[in-house]
VOBA-1610 file (N, C-alpha, C; in pm, whole numbers, padded with zeros to 5 digits, always signed):
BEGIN
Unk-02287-01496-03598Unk-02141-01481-03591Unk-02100-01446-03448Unk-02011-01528-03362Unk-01942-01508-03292Unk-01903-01346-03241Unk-01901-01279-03156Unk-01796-01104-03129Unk-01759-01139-03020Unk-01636-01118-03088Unk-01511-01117-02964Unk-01501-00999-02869Unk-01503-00926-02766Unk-01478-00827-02689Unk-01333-00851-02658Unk-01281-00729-02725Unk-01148-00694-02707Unk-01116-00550-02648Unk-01062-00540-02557Unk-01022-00440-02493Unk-00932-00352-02581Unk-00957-00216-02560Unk-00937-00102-02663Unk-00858-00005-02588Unk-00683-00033-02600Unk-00629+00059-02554Unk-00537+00229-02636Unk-00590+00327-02671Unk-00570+00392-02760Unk-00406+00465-02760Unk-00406+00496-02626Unk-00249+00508-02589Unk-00259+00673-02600Unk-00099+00749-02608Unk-00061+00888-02642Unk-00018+00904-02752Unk-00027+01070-02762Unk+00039+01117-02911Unk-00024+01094-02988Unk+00011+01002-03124Unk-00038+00980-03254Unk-00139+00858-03187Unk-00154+00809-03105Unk-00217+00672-03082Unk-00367+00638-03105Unk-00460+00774-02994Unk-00576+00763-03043Unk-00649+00781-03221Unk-00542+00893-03303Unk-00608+00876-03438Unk-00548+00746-03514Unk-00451+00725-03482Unk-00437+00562-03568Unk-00544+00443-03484Unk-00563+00494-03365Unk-00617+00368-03303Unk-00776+00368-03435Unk-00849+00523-03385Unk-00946+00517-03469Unk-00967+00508-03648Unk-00840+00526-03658Unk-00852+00443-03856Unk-00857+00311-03850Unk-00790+00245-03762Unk-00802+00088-03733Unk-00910+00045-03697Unk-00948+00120-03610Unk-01113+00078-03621Unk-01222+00067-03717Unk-01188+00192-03816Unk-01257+00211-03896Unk-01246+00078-04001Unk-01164+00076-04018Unk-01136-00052-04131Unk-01156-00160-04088Unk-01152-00202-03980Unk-01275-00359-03906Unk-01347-00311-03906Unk-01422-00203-03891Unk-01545-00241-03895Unk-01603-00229-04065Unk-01548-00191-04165Unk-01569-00188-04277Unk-01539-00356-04349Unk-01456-00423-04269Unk-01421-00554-04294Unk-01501-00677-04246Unk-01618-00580-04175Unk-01712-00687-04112Unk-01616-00758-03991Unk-01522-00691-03919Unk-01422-00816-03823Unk-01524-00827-03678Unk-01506-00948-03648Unk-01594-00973-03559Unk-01558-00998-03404Unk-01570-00825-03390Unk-01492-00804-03267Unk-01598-00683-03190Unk-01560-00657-03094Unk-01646-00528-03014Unk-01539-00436-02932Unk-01558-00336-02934Unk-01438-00300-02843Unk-01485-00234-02725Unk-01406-00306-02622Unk-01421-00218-02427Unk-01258-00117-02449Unk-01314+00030-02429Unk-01214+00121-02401Unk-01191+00131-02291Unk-01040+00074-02236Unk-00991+00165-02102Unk-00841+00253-02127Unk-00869+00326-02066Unk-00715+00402-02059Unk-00573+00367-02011Unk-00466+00402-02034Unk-00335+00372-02001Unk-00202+00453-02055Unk-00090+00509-01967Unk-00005+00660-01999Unk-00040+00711-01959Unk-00008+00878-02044Unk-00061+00963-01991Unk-00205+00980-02008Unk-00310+00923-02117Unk-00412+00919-02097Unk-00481+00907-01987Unk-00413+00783-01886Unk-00475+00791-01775Unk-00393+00827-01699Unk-00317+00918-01693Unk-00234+01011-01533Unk-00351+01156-01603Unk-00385+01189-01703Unk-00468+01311-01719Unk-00632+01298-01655Unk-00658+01195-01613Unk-00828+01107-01584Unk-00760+01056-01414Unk-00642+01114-01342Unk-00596+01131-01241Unk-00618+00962-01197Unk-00565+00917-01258Unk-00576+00758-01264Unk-00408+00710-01262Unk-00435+00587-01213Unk-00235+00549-01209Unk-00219+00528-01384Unk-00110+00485-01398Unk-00069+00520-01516Unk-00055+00376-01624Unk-00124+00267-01517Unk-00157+00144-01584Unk-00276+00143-01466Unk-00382+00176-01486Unk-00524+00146-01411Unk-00531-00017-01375Unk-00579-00054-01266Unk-00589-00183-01216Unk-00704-00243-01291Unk-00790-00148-01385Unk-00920-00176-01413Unk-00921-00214-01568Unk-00798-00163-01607Unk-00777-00174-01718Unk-00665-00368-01716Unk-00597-00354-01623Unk-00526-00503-01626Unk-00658-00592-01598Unk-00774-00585-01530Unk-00861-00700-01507Unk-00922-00731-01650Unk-00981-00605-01697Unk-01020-00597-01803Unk-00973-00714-01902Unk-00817-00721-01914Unk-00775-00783-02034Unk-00759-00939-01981Unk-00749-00932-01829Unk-00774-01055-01788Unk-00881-01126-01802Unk-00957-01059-01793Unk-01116-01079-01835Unk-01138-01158-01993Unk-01114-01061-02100Unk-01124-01095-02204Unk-01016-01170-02236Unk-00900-01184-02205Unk-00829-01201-02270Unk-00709-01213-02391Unk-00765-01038-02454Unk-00737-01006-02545Unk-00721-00828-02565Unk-00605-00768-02604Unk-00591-00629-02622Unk-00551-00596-02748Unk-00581-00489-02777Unk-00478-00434-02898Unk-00476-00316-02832Unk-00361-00243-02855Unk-00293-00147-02773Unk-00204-00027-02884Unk-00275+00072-02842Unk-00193+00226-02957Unk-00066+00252-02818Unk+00010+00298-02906Unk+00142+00378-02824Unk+00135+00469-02745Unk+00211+00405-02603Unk+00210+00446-02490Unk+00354+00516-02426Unk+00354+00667-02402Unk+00484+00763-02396Unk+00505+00685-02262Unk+00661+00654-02250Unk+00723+00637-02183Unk+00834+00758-02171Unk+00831+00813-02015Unk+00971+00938-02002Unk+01155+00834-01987Unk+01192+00946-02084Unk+01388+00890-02112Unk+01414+00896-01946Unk+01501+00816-01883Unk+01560+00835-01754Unk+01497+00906-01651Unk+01360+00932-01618Unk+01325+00940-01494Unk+01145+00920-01533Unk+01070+00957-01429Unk+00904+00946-01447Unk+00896+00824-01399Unk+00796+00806-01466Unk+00690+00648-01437Unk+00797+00560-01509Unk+00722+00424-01482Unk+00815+00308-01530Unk+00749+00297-01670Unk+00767+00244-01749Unk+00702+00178-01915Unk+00575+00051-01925Unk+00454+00194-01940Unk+00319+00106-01930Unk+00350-00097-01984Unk+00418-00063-02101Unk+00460-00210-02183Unk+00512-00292-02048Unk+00631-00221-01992Unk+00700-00381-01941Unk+00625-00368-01819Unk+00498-00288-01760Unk+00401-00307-01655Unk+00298-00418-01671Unk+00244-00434-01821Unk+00178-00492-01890Unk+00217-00680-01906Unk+00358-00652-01954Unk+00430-00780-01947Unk+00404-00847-01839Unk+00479-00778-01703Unk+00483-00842-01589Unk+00367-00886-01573Unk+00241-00797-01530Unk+00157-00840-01479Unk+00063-00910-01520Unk+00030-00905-01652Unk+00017-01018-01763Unk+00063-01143-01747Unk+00209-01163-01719Unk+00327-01260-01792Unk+00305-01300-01967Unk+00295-01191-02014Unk+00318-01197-02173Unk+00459-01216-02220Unk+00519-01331-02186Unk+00600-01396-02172Unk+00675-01389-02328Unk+00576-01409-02462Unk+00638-01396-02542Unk+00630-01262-02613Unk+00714-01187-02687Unk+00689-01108-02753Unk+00715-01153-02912Unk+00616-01114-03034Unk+00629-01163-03139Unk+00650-01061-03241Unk+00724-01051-03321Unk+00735-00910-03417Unk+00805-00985-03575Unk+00684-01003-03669Unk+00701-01040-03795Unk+00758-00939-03884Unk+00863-00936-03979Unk+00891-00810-04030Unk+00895-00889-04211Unk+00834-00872-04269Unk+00828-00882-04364Unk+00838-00767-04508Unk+00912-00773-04618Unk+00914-00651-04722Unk+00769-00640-04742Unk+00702-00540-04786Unk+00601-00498-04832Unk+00567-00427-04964Unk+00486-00465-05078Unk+00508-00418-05181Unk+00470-00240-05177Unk+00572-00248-05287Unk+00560-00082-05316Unk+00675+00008-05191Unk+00690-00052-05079Unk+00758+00009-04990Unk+00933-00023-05007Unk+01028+00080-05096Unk+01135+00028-05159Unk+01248+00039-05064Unk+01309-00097-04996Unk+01443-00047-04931Unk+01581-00136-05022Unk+01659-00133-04928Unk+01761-00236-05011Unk+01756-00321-04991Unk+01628-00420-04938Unk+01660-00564-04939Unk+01495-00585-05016Unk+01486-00697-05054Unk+01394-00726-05119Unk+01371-00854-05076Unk+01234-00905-05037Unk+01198-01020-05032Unk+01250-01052-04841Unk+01277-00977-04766Unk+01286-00987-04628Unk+01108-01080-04532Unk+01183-01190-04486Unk+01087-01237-04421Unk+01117-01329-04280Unk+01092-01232-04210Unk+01168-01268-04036Unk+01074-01263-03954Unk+01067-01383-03841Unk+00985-01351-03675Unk+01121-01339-03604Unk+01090-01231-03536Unk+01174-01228-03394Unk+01057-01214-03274Unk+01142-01378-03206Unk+01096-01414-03107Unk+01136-01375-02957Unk+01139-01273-02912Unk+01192-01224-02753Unk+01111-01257-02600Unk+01192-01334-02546Unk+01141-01325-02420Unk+01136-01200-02341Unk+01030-01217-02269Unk+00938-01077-02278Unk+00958-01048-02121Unk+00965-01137-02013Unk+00981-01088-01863Unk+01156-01087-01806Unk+01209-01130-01849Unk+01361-01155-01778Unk+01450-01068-01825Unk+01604-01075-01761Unk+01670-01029-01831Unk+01715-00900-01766Unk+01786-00813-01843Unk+01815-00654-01819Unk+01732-00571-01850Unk+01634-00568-01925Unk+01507-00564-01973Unk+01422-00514-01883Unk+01398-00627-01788Unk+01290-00608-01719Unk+01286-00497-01577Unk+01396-00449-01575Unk+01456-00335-01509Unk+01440-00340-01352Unk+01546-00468-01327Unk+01563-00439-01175Unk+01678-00394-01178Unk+01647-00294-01101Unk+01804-00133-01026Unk+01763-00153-00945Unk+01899-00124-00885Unk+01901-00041-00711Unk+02059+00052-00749Unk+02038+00152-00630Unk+02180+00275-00603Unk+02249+00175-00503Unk+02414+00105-00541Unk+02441+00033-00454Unk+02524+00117-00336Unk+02521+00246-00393Unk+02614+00341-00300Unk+02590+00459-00379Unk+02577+00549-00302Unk+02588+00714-00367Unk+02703+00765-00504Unk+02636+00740-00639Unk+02738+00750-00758Unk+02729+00618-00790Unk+02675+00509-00764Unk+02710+00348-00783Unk+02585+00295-00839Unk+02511+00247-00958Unk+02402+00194-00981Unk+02443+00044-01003Unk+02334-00032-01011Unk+02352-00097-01082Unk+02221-00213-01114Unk+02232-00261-01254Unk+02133-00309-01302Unk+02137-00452-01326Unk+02041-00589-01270Unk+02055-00685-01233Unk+01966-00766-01374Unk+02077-00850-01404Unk+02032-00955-01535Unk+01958-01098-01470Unk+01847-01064-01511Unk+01803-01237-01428Unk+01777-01329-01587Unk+01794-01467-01564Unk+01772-01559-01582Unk+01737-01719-01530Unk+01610-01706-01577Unk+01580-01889-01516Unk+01551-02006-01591Unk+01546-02102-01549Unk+01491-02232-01607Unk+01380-02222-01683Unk+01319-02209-01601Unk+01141-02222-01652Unk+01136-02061-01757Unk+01205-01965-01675Unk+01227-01871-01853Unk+01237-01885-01983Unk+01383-01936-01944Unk+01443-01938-02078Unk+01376-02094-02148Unk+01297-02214-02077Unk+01280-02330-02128Unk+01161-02266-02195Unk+01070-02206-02145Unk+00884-02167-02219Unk+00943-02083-02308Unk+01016-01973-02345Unk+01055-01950-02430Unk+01072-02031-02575Unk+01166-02088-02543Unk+01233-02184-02657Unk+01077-02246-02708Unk+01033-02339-02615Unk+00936-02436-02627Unk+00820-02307-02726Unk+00831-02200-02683Unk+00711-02192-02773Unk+00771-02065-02906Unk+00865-02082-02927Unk+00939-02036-03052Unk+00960-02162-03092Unk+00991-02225-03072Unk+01005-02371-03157Unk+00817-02432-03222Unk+00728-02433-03135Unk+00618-02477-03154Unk+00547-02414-03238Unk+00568-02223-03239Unk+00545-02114-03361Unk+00613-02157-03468Unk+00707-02226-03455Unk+00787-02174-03574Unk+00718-02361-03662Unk+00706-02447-03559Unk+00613-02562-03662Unk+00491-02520-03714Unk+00420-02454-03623Unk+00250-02427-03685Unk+00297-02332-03768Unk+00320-02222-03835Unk+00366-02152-03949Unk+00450-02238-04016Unk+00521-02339-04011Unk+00596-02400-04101Unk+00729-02359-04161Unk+00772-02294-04048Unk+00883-02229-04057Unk+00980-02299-04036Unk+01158-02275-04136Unk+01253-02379-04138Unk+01342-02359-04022Unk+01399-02232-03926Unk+01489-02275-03881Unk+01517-02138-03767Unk+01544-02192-03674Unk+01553-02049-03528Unk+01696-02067-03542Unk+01710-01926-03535Unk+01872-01885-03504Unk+01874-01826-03331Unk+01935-01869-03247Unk+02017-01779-03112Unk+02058-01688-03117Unk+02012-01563-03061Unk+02156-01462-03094Unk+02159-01448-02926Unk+02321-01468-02917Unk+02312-01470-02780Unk+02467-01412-02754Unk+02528-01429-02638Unk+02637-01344-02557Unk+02692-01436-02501Unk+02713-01550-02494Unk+02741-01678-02412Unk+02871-01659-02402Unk+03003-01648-02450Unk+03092-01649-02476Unk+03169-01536-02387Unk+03074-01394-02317Unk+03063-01329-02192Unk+03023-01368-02046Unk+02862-01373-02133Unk+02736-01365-01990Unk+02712-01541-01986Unk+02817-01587-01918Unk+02842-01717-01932Unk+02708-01808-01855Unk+02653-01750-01724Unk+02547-01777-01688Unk+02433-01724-01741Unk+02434-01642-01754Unk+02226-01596-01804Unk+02256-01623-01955Unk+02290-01621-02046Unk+02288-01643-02139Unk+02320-01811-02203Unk+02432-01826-02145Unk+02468-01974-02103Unk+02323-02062-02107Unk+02275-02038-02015Unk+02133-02101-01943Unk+02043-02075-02094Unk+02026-01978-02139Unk+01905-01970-02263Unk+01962-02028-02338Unk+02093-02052-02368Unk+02116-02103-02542Unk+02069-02301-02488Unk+02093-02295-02351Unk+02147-02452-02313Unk+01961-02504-02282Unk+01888-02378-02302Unk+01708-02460-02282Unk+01704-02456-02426Unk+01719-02377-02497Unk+01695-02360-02656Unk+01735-02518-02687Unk+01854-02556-02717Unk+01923-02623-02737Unk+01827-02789-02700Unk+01827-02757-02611Unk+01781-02917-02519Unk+01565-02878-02590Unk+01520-02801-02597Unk+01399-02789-02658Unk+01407-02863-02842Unk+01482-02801-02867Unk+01549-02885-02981Unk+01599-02999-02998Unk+01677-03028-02947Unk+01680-03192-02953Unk+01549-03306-02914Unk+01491-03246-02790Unk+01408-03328-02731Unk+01262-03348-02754Unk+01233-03198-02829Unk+01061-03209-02870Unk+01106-03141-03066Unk+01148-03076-03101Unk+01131-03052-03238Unk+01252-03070-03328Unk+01314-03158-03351Unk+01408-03223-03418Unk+01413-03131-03575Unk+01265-03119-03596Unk+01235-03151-03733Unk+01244-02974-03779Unk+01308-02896-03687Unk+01343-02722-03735Unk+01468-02711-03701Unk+01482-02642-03799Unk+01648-02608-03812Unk+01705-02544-03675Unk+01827-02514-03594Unk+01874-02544-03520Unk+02007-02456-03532Unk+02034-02283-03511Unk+02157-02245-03473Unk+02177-02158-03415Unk+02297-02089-03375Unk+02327-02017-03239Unk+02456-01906-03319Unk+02417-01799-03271Unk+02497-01704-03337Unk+02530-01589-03200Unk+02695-01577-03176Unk+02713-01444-03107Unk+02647-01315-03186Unk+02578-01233-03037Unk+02447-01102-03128Unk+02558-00984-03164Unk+02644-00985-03172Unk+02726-00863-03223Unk+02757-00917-03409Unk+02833-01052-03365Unk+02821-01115-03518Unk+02681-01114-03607Unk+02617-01154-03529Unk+02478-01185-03612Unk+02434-01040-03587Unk+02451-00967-03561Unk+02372-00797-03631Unk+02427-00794-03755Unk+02608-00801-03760Unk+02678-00818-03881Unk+02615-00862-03980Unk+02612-00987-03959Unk+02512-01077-04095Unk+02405-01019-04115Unk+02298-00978-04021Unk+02197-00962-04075Unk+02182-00826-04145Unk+02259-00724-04121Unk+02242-00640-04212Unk+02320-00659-04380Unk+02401-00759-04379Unk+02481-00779-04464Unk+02379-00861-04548Unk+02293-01031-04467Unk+02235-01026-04611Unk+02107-01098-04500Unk+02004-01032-04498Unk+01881-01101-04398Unk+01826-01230-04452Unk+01809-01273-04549Unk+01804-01391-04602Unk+01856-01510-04555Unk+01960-01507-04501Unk+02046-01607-04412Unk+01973-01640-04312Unk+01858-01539-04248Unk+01760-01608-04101Unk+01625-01600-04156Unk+01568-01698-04057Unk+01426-01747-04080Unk+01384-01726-03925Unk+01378-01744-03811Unk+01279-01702-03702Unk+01413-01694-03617Unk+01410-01549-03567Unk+01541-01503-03438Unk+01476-01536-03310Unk+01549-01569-03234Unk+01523-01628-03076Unk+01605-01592-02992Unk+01582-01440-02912Unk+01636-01360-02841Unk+01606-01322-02690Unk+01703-01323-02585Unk+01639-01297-02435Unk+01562-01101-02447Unk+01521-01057-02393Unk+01516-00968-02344Unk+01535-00832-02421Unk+01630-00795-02357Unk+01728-00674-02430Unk+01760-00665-02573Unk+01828-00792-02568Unk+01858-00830-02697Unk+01765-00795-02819Unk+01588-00847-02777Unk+01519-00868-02842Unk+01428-00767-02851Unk+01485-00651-02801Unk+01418-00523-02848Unk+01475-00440-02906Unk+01597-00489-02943Unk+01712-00374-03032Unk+01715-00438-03155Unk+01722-00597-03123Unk+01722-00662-03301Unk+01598-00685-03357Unk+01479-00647-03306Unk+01387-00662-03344Unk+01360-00503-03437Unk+01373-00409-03339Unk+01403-00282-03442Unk+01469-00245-03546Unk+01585-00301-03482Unk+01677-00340-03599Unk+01633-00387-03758Unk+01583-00505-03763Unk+01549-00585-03845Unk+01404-00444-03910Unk+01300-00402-03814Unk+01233-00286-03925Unk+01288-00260-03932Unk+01403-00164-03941Unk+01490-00112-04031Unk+01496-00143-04182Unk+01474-00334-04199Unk+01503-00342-04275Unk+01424-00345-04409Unk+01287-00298-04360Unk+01161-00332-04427Unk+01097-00187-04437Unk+01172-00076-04375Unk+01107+00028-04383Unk+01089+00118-04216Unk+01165+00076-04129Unk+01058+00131-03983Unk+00962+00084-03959Unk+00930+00101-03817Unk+00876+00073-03733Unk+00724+00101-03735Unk+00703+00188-03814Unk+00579+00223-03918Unk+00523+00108-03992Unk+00568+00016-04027Unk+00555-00101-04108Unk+00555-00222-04009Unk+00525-00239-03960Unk+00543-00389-03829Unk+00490-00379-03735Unk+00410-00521-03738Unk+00340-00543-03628Unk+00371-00624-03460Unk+00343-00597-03388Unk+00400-00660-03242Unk+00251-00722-03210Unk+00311-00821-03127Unk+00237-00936-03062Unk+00314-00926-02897Unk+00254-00998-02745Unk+00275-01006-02634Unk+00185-01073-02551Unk+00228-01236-02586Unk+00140-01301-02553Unk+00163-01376-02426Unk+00102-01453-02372Unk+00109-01513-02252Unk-00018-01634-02256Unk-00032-01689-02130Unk-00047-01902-02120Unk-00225-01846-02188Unk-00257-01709-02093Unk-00432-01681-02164Unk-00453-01539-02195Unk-00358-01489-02208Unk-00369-01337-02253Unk-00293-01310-02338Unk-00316-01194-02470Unk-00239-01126-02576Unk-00265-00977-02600Unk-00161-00918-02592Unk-00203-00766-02641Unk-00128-00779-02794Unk-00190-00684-02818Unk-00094-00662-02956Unk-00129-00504-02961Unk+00015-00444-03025Unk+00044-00343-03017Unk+00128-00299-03125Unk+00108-00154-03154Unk+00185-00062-03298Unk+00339-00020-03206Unk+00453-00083-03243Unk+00554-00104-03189Unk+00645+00032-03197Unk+00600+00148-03252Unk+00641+00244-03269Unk+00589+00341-03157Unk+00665+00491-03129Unk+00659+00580-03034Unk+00537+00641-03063Unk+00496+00701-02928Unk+00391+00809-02994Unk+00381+00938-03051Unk+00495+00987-03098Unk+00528+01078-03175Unk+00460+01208-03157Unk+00485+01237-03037Unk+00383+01406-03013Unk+00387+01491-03048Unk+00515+01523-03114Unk+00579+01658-03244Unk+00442+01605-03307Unk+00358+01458-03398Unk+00304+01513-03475Unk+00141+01478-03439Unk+00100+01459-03328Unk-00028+01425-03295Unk-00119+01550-03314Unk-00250+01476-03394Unk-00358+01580-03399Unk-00317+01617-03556Unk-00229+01569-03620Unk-00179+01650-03749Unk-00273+01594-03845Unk-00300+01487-03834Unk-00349+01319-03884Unk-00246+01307-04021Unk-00133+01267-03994Unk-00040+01250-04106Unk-00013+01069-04040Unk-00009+01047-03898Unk+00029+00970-03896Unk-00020+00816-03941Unk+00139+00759-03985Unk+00088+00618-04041Unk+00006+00480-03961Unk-00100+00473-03986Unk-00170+00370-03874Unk-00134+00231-03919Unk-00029+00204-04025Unk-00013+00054-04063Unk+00055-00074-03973Unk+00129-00021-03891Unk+00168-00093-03789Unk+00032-00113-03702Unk-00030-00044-03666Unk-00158-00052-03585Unk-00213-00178-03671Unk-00252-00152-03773Unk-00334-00230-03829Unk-00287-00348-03888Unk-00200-00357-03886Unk-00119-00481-03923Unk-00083-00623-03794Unk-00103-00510-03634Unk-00124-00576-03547Unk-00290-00683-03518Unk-00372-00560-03537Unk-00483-00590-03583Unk-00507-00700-03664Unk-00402-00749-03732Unk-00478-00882-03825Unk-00397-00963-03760Unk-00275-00930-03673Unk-00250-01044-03613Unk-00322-01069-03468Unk-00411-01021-03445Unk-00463-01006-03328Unk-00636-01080-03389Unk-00671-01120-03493Unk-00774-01170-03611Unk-00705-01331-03593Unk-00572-01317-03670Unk-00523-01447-03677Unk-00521-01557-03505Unk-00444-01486-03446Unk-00451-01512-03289Unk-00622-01544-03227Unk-00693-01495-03255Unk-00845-01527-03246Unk-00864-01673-03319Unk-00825-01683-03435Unk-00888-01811-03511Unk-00809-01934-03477Unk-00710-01882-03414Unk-00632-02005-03392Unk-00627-02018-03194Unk-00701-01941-03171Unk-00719-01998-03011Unk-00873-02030-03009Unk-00938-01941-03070Unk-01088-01932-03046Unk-01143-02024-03152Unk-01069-02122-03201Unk-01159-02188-03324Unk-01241-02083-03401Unk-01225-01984-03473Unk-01313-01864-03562Unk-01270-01847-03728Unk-01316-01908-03781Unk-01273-01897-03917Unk-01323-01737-03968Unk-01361-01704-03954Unk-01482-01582-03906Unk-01360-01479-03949Unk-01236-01510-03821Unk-01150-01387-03781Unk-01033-01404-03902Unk-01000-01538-03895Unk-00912-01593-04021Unk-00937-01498-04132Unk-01063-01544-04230Unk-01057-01462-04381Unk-01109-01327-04336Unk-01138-01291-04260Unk-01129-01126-04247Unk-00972-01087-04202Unk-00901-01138-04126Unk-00752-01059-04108Unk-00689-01078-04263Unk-00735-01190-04369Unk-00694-01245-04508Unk-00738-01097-04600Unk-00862-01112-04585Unk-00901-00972-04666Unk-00832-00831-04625Unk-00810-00789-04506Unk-00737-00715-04452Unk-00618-00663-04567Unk-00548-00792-04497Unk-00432-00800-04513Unk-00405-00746-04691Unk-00465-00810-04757Unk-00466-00805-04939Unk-00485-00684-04911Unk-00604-00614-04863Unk-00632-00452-04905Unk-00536-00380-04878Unk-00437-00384-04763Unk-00370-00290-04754Unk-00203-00304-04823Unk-00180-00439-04849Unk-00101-00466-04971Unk-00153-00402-05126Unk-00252-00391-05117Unk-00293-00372-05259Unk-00322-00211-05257Unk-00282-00190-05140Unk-00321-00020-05140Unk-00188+00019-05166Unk-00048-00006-05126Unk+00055+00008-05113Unk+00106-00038-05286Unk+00063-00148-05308Unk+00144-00168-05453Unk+00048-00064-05527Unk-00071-00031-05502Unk-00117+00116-05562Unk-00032+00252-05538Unk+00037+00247-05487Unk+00098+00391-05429Unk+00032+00467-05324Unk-00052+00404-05278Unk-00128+00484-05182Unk-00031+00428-05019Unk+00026+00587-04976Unk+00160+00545-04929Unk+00110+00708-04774Unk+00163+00700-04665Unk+00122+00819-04579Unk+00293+00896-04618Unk+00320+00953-04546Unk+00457+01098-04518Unk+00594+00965-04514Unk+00575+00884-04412Unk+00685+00882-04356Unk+00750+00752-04460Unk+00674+00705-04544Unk+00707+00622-04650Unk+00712+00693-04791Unk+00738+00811-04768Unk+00736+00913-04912Unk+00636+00911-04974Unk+00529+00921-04933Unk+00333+00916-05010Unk+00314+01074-04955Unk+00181+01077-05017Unk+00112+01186-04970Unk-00010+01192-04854Unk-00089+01061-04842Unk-00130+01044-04759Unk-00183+01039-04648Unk-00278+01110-04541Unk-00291+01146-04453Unk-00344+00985-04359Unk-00344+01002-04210Unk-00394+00927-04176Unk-00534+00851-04180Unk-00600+00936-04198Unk-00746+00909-04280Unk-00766+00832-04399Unk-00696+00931-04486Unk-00681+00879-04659Unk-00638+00773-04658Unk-00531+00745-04578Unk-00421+00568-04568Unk-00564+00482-04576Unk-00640+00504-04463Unk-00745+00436-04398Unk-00867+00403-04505Unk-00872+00495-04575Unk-01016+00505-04713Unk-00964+00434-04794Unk-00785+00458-04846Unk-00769+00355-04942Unk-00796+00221-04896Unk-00736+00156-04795Unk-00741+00040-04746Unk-00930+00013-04739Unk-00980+00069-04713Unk-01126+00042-04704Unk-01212+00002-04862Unk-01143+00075-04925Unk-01189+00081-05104Unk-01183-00071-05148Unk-01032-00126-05054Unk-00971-00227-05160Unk-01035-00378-05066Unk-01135-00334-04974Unk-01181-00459-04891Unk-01255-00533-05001Unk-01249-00671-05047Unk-01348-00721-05146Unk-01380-00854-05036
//
């Protein structure tokens, strides 16, 4: 059997014990992977290391492949955000975040099944400031061609290989007449010219938050710049339970991290309450992403088995704190291990 070497980034806070229940359960799943640990955060500003190690970006260049625990970013001042360091220097161009209902986990929508697709380097997002005068900031929206076109092109091309019916826009055009303008008008022309055969619409993002909390069923794969696509992407867990429940993807032309899209929660690190299902839910998309670049059927029915066990742990009631269970981070981890067949 094939082992993949995947770079093992554990992150802060709650990160390293969810990182290690996730481990635990590949390797109970037989997944056929190895892991290289390097550091990143404050993990590595405490190992007096920069705060995205240069050794750690070759690394994933190297392999090609990360999965990544949650990394503290400081509110309005400190270091910049290991993630959009990662992006850049990566160019993990796309970001992918599936939000699907999950059994046993009860909200008010039932049967929720969404990709939001965000471009991952441009935008307001990607945080170019300057002080244009003492009291005066200001923050610069980029948009380009070749952005906003690889975008589209490969939300449209996801959304054929899954077999998915139809990308919605949520966009600002009707304001941000240029940068936004420009993404709906590559979307648009990607659609007509290479995939005819997927549905095809464009929604102002203030309206379309409207709708989508009103009835999520109405969208099938969101296609968002930047900014946009890190508020409606949260948004949307919301609708499945938090951010606890969903997995993130950040891929690029030969590199992917995947990552537990939630904070690192330092009120509760070391408690082991915390929920590792987002971790591990990345984890099988980071299995799937293997079988479908690496030719590995190998990674396929192991992210398959995965996946059932920890559905089947959940329609068991076996649930951690923040989904109303009793659960510890461990226990989450044993049930899911019980139900590997």
């Amino acid at each position: 059997m094939t082992q993949h070497t995947v770079v093992l980034i554990a992150g802060d806070g709650i990160g390293p014990e969810v990182t290690q229940a996730v481990q635990r359960i590949l390797e109970a799943a037989k997944a056929p992977v190895v892991w290289e640990e390097h550091p990143a955060g404050l993990a590595a500003l405490e190992r007096d290391l920069d705060v995205l190690p240069e050794s750690t970006i070759e690394a994933i260049r190297h392999y090609g492949i990360a999965l990544k625990g949650p990394c503290t970013t400081p509110v309005g001042k400190g270091f910049s955000s290991v993630n959009v360091q990662l992006r850049k220097q990566l160019d993990l161009y796309a970001a992918v975040r599936p939000v699907r209902t999950l059994p046993g986990v009860e909200t008010r929508f039932e049967d929720v099944d969404l990709v939001i697709i965000r471009e991952n380097t441009e935008g307001l997002y990607s945080g170019v400031e300057n002080e244009v005068t003492p009291g005066v900031v200001m923050s610069m929206k980029v948009a380009s061609d070749r952005g906003c076109r690889r975008i589209a092109h490969w939300a449209f091309r996801y959304a054929t290989q899954r077999r998915r019916e139809k990308i919605t826009v949520f966009h600002k055009a009707n304001i941000m007449k240029l940068t936004d303008g420009l993404f709906i008008r590559m979307a648009a022309e990607e659609h007509q010219r290479e995939y005819p055969n997927i549905g095809y619409q464009e929604a102002i993002i203030d309206a379309g938050c409207m709708r989508l909390v009103q009835d999520p069923s109405q969208f099938d794969v969101l296609l968002l710049e930047n900014l946009y696509g890190d508020v409606v992407s949260d948004l949307c867990a919301g609708l499945v339970g938090g951010l606890g429940v969903v997995p993130g993807a950040n891929i690029g032309e030969t590199q992917a991290v995947f990552e537990a899209v939630h904070g690192s929660a330092p009120d509760i690190a070391g408690k082991g309450v915390a929920n590792p299902l987002a971790l591990l839910m990345s984890a099988v998309m980071m299995l799937n992403y293997l079988a479908d670049n690496r030719n590995d059927d190998a990674c396929r029915s192991c992210a398959v088995k995965i996946r059932d066990a920890y559905d089947q742990a959940l329609t068991d009631g076996c649930k951690t704190g923040d989904l109303r269970g009793e659960l510890g981070t461990n226990e989450f981890a044993d049930a899911v291990i019980e139900r590997l067949s």
